[in-house]
N, C-alpha and C positions, 0 to 999 in steps of 0.2 A: 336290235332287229325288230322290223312290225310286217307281220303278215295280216292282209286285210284293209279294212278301211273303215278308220277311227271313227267316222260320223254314223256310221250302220254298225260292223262288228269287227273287230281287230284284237290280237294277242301280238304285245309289245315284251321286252324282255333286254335285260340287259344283263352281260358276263362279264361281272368283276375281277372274280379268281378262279382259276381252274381249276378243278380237282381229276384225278384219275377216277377215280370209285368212284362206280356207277351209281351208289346210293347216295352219293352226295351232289355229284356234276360239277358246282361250281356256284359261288357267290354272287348276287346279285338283285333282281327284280325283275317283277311278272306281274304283268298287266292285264286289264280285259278294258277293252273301249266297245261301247255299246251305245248309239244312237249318239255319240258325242260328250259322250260323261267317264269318266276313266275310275276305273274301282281297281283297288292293291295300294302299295306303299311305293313309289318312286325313287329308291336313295340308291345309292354303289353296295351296302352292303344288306339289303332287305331280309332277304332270306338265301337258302340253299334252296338251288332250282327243282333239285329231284322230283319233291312232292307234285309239283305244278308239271312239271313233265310228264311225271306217270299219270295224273290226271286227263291230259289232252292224251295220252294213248289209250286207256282207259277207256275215253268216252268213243273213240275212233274204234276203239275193239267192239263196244256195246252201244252204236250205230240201231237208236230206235227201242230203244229200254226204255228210257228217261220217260216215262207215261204218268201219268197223275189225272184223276175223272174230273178233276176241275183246269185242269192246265187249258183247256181252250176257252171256257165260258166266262170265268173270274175275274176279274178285273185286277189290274197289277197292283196295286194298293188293298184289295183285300186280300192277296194271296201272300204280300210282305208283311203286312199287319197279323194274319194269322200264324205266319210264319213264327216271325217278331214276339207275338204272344205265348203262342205255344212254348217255346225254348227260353224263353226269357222272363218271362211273366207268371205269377202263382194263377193260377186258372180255376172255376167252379167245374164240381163234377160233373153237375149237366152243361158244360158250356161246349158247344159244339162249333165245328171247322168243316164248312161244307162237311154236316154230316158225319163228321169223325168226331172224338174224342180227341185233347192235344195228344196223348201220345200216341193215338191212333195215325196223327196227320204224322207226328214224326216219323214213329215206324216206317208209315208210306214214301216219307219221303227219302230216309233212307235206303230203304229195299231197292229203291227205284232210281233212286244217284242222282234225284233233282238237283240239290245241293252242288254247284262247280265249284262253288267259291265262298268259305274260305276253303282249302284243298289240302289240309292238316298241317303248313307250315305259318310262319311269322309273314310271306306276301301278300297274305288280306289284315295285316294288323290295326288297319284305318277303319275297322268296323263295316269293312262291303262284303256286301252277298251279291251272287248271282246264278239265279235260280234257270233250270235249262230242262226245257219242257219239247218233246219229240211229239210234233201232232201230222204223223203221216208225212206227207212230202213238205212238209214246212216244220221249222224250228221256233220257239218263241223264249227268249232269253232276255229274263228280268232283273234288273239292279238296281240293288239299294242299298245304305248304309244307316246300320244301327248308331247315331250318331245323339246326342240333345236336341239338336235341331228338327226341323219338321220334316220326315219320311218322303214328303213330295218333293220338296227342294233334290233328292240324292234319289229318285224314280225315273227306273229308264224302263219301257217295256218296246221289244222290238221284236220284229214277225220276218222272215226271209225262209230262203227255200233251202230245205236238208241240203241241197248239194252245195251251195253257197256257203253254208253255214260248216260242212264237214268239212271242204277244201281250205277252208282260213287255219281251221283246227290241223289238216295236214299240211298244209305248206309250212306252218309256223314249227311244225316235228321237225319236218325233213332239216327246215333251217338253220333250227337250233341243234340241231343232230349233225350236222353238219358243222356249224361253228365249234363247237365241242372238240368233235372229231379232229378238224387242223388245228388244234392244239395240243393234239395228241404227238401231231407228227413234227419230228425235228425238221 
C-alpha cells in the first residue's frame, strides 16, 4: 500500500503477517519516499509495523510540534551533518550546533520529535534518517542515510504545505488501518 507521491512525499508499507495484538500489527516494511529517494529496508519480513504506525499517529496527534530555531534557515546538509556528528561522532566541548551544545541539539531534538525515522524498530535498518521540521503552514522533511558513502549521494530536502504533507501521513493510517482491520474479519 503507498499513500502519497513517491517523487515529493509518500509512506509505502507492506503486510507480510498478520498479527491480532495491537502492539505488534503485523510483519513486514515501511517506507518514506521523499523527493524520489526511498529511506527503510524493503524485504517481506523488515520489521513489525507497530513502531512505524504509532509514529504516523503520533505525529498526526502533535500536528505543529516538530519546531527547531534552525529548521528553516539551515541548509539540509548542515543539519544531517550536525545531526550525524552530534549522535555519532566524539565532539569538543566548545564545539557548537547552530548554537547549541551536541547534547544540547539532541535534547532539542528530541523534545521536539524531529526525528521520524529511525521510529524505534528494525524499518530504518539501512542506516536512513528523516528529520521532520513544522514551519507554520509548510513542512520540510529531510533524508539521509548514515551510510560510508558520501551524505550528499543519500540528501533529499523537501518543502510542501502542512496540509499536504498531514493528509499523505492520514491517508496511509486510515489505509493501513484498514488492511489490518479485514484481516481481522473472517
Amino acid at each position: 500500500m503507498i499513500a502519497g507521491d513517491p517523487s515529493a512525499i509518500a509512506i509505502e508499507s507492506g503486510l507480510t503477517h498478520w498479527y491480532a495484538d495491537r502492539g505488534q500489527l503485523g510483519m513486514g516494511f515501511f517506507l518514506i519516499h521523499l523527493g524520489g529517494k526511498t529511506y527503510g529496508v524493503r524485504e517481506p519480513e523488515a520489521t513489525l509495523l507497530a513502531c512505524s504506525f504509532d509514529a504516523v499517529d503520533h505525529r498526526l496527534a502533535h500536528r505543529g510540534s516538530h519546531v527547531a530555531p534552525f529548521g528553516a534557515t539551515a541548509t539540509a546538509e548542515e543539519i544531517a551533518s550536525a545531526w550525524l556528528r552530534a549522535n555519532f561522532e566524539e565532539t569538543e566541548p566548545n564545539e557548537r550546533f547552530f548554537g547549541m551544545t551536541a547534547v544540547e541539539l539532541t535534547d532539542l531534538m528530541a523534545e521536539r520529535e524531529i526525528v521520524w525515522a529511525p521510529d524505534g524498530d528494525e524499518a530504518f535498518d539501512d542506516g536512513s534518517f528523516v528529520l521532520h521540521f513544522d514551519l507554520g503552514s509548510k513542512v520540510r522533511l529531510i533524508g539521509f542515510k548514515n551510510r560510508d558513502d558520501t551524505l550528499a549521494a543519500t540528501l533529499t530536502d523537501v518543502s510542501m504545505e502542512a496540509e499536504e504533507f498531514y493528509e499523505v501521513l492520514r491517508s496511509w493510517k486510515e489505509g493501513f488501518e484498514s488492511e489490518w482491520e479485514s484481516r481481522r474479519s473472517p
